[in-house]
Structures are given as structure tokens and as C-alpha cells.
C-alpha positions as CSV (number, residue, x, y, z in Angstrom):
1,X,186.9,56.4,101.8
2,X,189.4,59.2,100.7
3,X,193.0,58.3,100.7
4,X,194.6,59.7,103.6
5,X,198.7,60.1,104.7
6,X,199.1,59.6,108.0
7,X,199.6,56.4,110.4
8,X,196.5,54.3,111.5
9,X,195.1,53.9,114.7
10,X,193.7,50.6,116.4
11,X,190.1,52.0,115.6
12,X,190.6,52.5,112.0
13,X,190.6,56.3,112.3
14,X,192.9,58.1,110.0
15,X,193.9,61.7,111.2
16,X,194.9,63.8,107.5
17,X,198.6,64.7,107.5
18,X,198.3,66.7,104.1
19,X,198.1,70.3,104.0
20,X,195.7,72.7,105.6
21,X,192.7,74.6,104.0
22,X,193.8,77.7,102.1
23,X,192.2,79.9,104.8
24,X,193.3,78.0,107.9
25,X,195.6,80.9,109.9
26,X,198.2,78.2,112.1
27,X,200.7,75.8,110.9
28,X,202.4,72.7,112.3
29,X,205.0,74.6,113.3
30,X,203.0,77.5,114.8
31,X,199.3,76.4,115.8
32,X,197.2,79.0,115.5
33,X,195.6,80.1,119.7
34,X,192.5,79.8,120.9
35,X,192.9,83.0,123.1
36,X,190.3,84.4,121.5
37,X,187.5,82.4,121.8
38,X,189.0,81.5,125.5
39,X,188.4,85.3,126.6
40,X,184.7,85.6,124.4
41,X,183.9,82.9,126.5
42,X,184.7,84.4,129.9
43,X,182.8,87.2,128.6
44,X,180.2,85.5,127.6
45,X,180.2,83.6,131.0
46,X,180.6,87.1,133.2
47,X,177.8,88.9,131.6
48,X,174.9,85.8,131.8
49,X,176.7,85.0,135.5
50,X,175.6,88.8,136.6
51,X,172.8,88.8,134.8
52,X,171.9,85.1,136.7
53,X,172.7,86.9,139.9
54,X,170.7,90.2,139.8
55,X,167.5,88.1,138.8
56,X,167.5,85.3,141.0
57,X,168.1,88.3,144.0
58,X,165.4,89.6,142.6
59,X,163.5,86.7,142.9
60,X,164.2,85.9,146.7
61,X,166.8,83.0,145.6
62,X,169.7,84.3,147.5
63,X,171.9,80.8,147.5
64,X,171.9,80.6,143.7
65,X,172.4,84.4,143.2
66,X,176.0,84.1,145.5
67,X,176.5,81.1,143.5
68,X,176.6,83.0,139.9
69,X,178.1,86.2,142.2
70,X,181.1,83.8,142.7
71,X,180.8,82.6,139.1
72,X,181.2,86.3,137.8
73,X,184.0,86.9,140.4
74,X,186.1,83.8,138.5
75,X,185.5,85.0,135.4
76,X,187.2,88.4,135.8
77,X,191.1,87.3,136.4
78,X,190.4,84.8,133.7
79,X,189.1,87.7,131.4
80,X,192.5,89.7,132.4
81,X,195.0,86.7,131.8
82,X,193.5,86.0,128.8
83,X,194.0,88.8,128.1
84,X,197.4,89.7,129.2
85,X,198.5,86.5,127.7
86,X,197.0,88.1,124.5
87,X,199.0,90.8,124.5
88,X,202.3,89.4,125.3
89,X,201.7,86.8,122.3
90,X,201.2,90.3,119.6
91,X,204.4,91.3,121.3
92,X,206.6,88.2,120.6
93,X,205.0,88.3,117.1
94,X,205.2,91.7,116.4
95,X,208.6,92.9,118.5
96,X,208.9,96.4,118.7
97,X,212.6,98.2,116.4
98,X,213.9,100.3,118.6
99,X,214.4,103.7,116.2
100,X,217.4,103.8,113.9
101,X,219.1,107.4,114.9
């Protein structure tokens, strides 16, 4: 078993307190977001909750097609905080200089 820094735990399971991979993208001090995959997700989720909807309308299954219509209609505000919440984090890393005159 590989040397490891770090403290034990009471089930022997060391968690690695060196340094990150070279192509890791967050630090310690500023973990890197999962924004990203939180908004391809409610993308992901809208499009196959539609999708769910128009075929099981099609297929006389009313119930379960409201059931992914609601589905698809909680997916939108999360696909818009995500994404505002995306925006305002480029912001605070990225302020905008106001011009020197």
C-alpha cells in the first residue's frame, strides 16, 4: 500500500493530502464547481423528460406523461439558476476594469 500523508480513519482508509494531478483545474483553497455538469444534467433530464412525455401521450398513458410533464417543468428553473449562478461565478473571477480615461 502506497505511503500516504494525511490522518487515519477508524476504517483504515487513508484520504491523500499530497498534491493534485498536474491537470486537476481546483485547489484547496478554491475547489473547482460542478456547475457544469449540474446544468448538463438538467438538460439531460429536460430533453428525455419531454421526450418521456410526448411518447407515453402517444401511447394512451396519460398519468405517466403529466408525471415526466412535471419532471420537465422542474428542470427549467434549475437549468436557469444553474445557470445564472454560472454566470455570476465568471463575474467574481473575471471582474469587469472599468476604462482608464
Amino acid at each position: 500500500m502506497p505511503r500516504v500523508r494525511g490522518p487515519a480513519t477508524s476504517l483504515g482508509v487513508v484520504m491523500p493530502l499530497g498534491p493534485q494531478p498536474r491537470r486537476a483545474r481546483g485547489t484547496i483553497e478554491r475547489p473547482y464547481s460542478a456547475l457544469g455538469l449540474r446544468l448538463a444534467l438538467a438538460i439531460f433530464g429536460l430533453v428525455v423528460s419531454v421526450a418521456a412525455a410526448v411518447l407515453l401521450f402517444s401511447l394512451g398513458f396519460p398519468v405517466l406523461g403529466w408525471a415526466c410533464v412535471v419532471l420537465a417543468v422542474v428542470a427549467v428553473p434549475d437549468i436557469v439558476v444553474v445557470s445564472v449562478r454560472m454566470r455570476r461565478a465568471r463575474q467574481f473571477e473575471h471582474p469587469r476594469t472599468p476604462p482608464v480615461a
